[in-house]
C-alpha positions, 0 to 999 in steps of 0.5 A: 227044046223049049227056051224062054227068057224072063227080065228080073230087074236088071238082070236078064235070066234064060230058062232052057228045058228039055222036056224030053229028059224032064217030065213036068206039066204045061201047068207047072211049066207055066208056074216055074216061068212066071212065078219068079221069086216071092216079093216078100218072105217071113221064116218062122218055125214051121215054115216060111211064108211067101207073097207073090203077085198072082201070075193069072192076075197081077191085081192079087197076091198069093199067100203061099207057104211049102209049095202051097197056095194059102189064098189070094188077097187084094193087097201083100199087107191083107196076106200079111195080116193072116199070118199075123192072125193065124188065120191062114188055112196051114194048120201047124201055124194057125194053132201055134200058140204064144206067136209074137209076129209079124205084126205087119208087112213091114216086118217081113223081108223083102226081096229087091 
């Protein structure tokens, strides 16, 4: 049995796996435990986008949308920016035409 704990807020979250029931990789595992939840989000029509703090590195943040990886930045507001840009790599937003947001970090949701 593998048990591990992660503190989220004030909150106290406990994660127990039976790795003889569930077929997952130390690598997966390892981004289940440490990844937590996105501290920002933007739904749009294909998709909703997600920014984390880099598990491997906090000094960066990942732009994610569907379980992929989009890139790495120095800053949420430089993620932020590529999606205002449709410069993100995700093929079906970077050519959506007519899109009107967000402009900035600011109007993303964020999670407390």
């Amino acid at each position: 049995m593998f048990r591990t704990s992660k503190k989220v807020g004030l909150n106290f979250c406990n994660v127990s796996l039976n790795l003889d029931k569930i077929e997952i990789t130390v690598l997966e595992l390892a981004v289940v435990v440490k990844r937590g939840v996105p501290m920002w989000y933007y739904k749009t029509e294909v998709g909703t986008f997600l920014i984390y703090r880099n598990p491997n590195d906090p000094a960066r943040f990942l732009l994610k949308i569907e379980n992929e990886i989009l890139g790495s930045y120095l800053t949420p507001e430089m993620a932020a920016d590529d999606v205002y840009m449709q410069a993100t790599g995700w093929y079906e937003w970077d050519t959506l035409p007519n899109v009107s947001g967000p402009t900035d970090l600011s109007e993303w949701h964020r999670n407390r």
